[in-house]
C-alpha positions in Angstrom: 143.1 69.2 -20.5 144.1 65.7 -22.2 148.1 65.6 -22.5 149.4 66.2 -25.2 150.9 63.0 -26.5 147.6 61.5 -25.9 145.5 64.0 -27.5 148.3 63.6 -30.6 147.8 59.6 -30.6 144.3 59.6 -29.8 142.0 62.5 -31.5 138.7 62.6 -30.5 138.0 63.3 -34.4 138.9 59.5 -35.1 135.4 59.2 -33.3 132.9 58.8 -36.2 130.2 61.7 -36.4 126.5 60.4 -36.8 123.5 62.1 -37.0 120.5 60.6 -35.0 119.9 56.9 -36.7 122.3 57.3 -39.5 123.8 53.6 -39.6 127.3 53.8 -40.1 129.2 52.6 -43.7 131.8 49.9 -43.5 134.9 51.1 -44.7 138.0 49.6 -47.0 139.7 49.8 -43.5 137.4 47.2 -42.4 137.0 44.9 -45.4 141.1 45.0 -45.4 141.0 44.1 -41.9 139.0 40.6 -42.5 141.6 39.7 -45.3 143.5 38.8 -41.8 140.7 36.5 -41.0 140.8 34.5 -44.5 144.4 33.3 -43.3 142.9 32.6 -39.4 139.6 30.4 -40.9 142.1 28.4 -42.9 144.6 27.9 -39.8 141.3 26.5 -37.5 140.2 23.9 -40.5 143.5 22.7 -41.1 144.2 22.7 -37.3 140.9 20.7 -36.6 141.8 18.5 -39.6 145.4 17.9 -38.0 143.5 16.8 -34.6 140.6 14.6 -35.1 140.2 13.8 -31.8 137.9 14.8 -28.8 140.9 16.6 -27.2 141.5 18.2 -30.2 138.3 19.3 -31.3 138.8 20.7 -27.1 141.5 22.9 -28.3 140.5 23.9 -31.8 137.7 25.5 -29.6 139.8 27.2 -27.7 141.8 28.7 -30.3 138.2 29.9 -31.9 136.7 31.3 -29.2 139.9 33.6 -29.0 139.7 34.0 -32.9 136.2 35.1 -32.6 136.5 37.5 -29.6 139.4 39.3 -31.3 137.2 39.5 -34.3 133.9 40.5 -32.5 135.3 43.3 -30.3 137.4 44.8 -33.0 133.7 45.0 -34.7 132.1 46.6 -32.3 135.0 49.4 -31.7 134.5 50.2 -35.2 130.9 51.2 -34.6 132.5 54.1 -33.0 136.1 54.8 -34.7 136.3 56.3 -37.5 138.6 53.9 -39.8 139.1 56.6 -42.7 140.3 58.5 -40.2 144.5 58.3 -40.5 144.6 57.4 -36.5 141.5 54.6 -37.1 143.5 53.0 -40.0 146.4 53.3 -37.3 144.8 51.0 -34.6 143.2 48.6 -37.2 146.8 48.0 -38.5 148.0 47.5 -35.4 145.0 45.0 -34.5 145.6 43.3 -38.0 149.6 42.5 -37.4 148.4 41.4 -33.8 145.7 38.9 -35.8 148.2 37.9 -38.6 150.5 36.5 -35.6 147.9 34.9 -33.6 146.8 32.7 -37.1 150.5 32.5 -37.5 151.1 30.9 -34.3 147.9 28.2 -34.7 149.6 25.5 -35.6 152.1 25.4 -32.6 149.4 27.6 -30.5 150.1 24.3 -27.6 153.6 24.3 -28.6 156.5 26.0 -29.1 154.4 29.0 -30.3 151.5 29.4 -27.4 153.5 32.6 -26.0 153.2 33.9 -29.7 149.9 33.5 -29.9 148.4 34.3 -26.3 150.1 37.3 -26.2 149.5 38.6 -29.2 145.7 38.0 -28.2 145.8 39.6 -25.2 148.1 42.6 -27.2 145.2 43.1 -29.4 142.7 43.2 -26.4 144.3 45.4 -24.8 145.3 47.9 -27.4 142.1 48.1 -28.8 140.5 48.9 -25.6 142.7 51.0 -24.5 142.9 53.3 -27.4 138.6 53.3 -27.6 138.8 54.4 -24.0 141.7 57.4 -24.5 139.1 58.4 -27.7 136.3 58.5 -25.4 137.8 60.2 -22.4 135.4 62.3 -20.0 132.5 60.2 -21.5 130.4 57.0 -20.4 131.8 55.2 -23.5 135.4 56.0 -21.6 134.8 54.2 -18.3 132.8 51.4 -20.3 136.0 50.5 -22.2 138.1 51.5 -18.9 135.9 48.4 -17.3 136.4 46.2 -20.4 140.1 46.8 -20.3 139.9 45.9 -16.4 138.7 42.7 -17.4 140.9 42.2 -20.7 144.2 41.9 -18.1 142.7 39.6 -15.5 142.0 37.4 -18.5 145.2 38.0 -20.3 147.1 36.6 -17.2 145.4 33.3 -17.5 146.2 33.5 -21.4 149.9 34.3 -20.7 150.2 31.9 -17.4 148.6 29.0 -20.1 151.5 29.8 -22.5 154.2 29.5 -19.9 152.7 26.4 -18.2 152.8 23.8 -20.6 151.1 21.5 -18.3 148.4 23.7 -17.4 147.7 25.2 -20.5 144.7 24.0 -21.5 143.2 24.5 -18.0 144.5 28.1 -18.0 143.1 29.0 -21.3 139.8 28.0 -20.6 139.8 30.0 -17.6 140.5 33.3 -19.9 138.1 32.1 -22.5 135.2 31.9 -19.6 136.3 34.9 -18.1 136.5 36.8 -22.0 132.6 35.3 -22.8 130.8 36.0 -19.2 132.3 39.5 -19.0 129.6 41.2 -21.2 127.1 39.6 -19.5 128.3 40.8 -16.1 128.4 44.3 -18.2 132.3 44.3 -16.9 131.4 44.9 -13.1 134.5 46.4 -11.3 134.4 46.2 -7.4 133.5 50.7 -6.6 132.7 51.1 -10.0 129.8 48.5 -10.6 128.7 47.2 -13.6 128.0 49.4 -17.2 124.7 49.2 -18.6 123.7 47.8 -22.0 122.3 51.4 -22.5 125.3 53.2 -22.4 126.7 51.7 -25.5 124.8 53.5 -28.1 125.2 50.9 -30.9 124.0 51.7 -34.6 123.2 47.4 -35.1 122.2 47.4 -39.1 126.6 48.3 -39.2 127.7 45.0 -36.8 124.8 42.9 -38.4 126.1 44.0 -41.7 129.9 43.1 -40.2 128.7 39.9 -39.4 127.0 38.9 -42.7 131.4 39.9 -44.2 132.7 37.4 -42.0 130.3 34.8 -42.5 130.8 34.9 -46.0 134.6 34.7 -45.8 134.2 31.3 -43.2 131.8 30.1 -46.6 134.8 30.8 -48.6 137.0 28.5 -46.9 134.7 25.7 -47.8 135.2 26.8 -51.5 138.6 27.2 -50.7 139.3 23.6 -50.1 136.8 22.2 -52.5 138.9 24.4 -55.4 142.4 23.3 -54.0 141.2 19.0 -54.2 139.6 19.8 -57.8 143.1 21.0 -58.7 145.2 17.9 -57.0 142.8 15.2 -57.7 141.9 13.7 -61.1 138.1 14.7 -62.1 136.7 11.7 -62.6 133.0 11.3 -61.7 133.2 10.3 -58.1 135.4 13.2 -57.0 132.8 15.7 -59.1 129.9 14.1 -57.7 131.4 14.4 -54.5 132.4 18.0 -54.7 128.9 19.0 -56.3 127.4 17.6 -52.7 129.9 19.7 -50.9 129.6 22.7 -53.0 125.0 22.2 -52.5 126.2 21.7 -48.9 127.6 25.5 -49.1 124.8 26.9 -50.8 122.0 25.5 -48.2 124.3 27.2 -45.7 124.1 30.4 -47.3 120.3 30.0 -48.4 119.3 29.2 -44.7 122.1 32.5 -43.5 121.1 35.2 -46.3 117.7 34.5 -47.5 115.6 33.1 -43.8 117.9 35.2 -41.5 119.2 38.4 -42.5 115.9 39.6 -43.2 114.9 38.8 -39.3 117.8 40.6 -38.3 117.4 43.5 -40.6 113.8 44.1 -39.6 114.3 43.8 -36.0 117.4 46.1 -35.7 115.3 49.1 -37.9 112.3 48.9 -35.3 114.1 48.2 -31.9 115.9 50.6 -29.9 118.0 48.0 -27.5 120.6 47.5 -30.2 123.7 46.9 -28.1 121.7 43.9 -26.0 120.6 42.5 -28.8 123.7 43.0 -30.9 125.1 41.1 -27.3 123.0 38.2 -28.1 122.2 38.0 -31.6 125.5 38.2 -33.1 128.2 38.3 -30.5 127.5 34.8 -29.0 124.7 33.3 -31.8 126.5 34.3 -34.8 129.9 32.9 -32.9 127.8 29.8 -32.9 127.0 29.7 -37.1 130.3 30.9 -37.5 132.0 27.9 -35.5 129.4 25.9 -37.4 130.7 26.6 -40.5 134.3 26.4 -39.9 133.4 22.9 -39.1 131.2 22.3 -42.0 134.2 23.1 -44.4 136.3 20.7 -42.8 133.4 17.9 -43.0 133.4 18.9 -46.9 137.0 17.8 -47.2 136.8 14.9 -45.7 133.6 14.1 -47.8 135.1 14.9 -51.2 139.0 13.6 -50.5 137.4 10.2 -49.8 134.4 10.2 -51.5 134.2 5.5 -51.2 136.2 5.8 -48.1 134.8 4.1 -45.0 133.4 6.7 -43.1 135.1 6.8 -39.5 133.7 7.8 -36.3 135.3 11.1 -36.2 134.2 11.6 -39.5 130.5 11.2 -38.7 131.2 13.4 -35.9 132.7 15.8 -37.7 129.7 15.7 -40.4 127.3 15.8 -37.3 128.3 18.2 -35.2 129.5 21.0 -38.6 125.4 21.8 -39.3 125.0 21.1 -35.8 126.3 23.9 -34.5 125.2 26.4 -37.3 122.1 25.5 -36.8 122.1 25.5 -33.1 123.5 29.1 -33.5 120.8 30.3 -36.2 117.8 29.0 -33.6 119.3 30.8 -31.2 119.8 34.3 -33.2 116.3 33.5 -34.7 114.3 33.3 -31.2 116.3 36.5 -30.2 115.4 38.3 -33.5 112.0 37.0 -34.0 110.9 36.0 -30.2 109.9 32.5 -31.3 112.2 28.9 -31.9 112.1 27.7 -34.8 111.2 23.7 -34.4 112.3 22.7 -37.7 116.3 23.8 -36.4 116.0 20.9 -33.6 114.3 18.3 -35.9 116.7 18.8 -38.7 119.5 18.1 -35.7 117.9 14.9 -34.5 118.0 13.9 -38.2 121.7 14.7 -38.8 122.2 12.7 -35.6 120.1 9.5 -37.3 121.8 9.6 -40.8 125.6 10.1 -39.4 124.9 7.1 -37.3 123.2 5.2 -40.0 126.5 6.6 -42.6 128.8 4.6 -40.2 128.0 1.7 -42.2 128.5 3.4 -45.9 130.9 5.9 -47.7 131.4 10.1 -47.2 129.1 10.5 -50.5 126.3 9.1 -48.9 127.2 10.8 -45.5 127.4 13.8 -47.6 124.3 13.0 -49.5 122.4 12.2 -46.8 123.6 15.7 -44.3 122.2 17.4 -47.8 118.8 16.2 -48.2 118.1 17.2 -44.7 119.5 21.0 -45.4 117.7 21.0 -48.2 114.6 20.0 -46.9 115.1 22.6 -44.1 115.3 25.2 -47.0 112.7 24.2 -48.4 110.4 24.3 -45.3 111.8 27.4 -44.4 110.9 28.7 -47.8 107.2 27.9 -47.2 106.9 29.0 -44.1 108.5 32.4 -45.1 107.1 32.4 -48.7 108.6 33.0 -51.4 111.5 35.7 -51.7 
């Protein structure tokens, strides 16, 4: 019999109750949850716009790869807690201050504010998977978040030995972000207890697709974000509006290529296949980390394109501008062949044409940059389009 402080903190009613291939709603609880993320998004553009350099771009990656994770897992526990229930909204509170601080801490995450921000990373891991594992006590679910929890404090001492070793830090936190990323794949293997199967998480993946699809649309928003705060500080004179309609097309072919050539892949495949926690592992943990990233990237590519719409462009603004769509689209292949079980060429030659034009922009201005980067995402929608016919 469960103590009773646990069984008081942890109900097994905050569970949700499904019937057999009822997809689960997302709740308020959730949506309020992302508001978090809004705040973190704009704290890894400004961050990467504060660093252009290769060792920044380095540690903007870190500091995403932990955003994402946080985000990702708290995802996935939600498949399974009941967020209208009042101990759910509980733990997503909790794992909403322990975000809020992390974003807080971004700036100075490899300064004065890296303990801040590692541990309240590693407080969030460790809370969430503590709590799914007391709410699934005496059940498979249990000892799988048991295992993940195992792995969440190995990890969290490379987090928390980065933030007290200045000099190692960056070291050390790669260290935790490899050992955070390969622990699904080695299904959280514990030395007597082995490794949990892919099949014991019974995932319902039309909810975490659908979870996905809210959090891309709020790293879109941070494009528009920034596009809406230069139109306010700048003077509208035709440059600057040419400039921002470029980047604001540049958002749209984003969301064309995302909503209208993906979802529908992903949609279809998660009604008719019953592996739903591999694929979720693949298809939107790890790809949709990659389109995510992409567009984070993206949005700081469009404010450097519209703020200097005659400037020179630099190298690390071609860079930028390259490796933005680069990445989405490197992540949207990926989730495609997954969902579909076939690469799409047209991903990889519209790469090897960004990589062309932003050497070839070296020589000109951001509009160009930015007109060029368009025309090929346009063109890609436009293949894609035919291809797919019309919608």
């Amino acid at each position: 019999m469960p103590h009773p402080i646990i069984e008081n903190l942890a109900p097994v009613a905050a569970l949700r109750r499904l019937s057999p291939g009822e997809t689960p709603r997302v709740s308020n609880m959730e949506l309020f949850f992302d508001l978090v993320y809004v705040f973190a998004i704009i704290q890894l553009s400004h961050f990467l716009l504060a660093h252009e350099t290769w060792l920044g771009a380095f540690e903007g990656l870190i500091l995403f790869a932990a955003v994402w994770w946080a985000w990702n897992y708290t995802a996935w526990a939600t498949n399974w807690l009941d967020t209208n229930h009042h101990r759910g909204r509980m733990l997503m509170a909790v794992l909403m201050a322990c975000a809020l601080l992390m974003a807080a801490a971004m700036p100075e995450a490899y300064g004065d504010r890296a303990l801040l921000f590692a541990g309240a990373y590693v407080a969030m891991a460790l809370i969430r998977a503590g709590y799914m594992a007391c709410l699934f006590r005496g059940q498979a679910m249990g000892r799988n978040y048991g295992q993940l929890f195992a792995w969440g404090v190995v990890s969290g001492l490379f987090w928390i030995a980065g933030a007290l070793l200045p000099e190692q830090r960056l070291a050390l936190w790669l260290i935790a972000v490899l050992i955070d990323y390969i622990a699904p794949y080695l299904g959280f293997w514990l030395p007597g207890r082995g490794a949990t199967d892919m099949t014991s998480w019974p995932l319902r993946g039309l909810h975490l697709l659908e979870r996905n699809q809210q959090i891309f649309i709020i790293a879109l928003g941070e494009s528009i974000l920034l596009i809406g705060g230069l139109l306010v500080q700048n003077e509208l004179g035709f440059d600057v509006l040419l400039a921002t309609m470029i980047g604001f097309a540049l958002i749209v072919s984003l969301w064309w290529i995302y909503f209208v050539h993906l979802t529908e892949i992903g949609e279809h495949r998660f009604e008719h296949a019953t592996d739903h926690a591999q694929l979720a592992r693949a298809g939107l943990a790890y790809a949709h980390g990659l389109m995510i990233c992409g567009t984070i990237v993206m949005a700081v590519a469009i404010e450097l394109i519209v703020a200097h719409p005659h400037g020179h462009v630099s190298m690390p603004m071609a860079l930028i501008a390259f490796f933005g769509p680069t990445i989405f689209l490197t992540g949207s292949a990926v989730f495609h062949h997954i969902m579909a079980e076939r690469m799409p060429l047209s991903y990889l030659a519209a790469i090897l044409a960004l990589a062309l034009w932003c050497w070839i922009a070296l020589r000109l201005n951001g509009e160009w940059l930015g007109a060029g980067i368009l025309a090929v995402m346009v063109t890609l929608v436009a293949l894609s389009h035919r291809k797919g016919g019309a919608k």
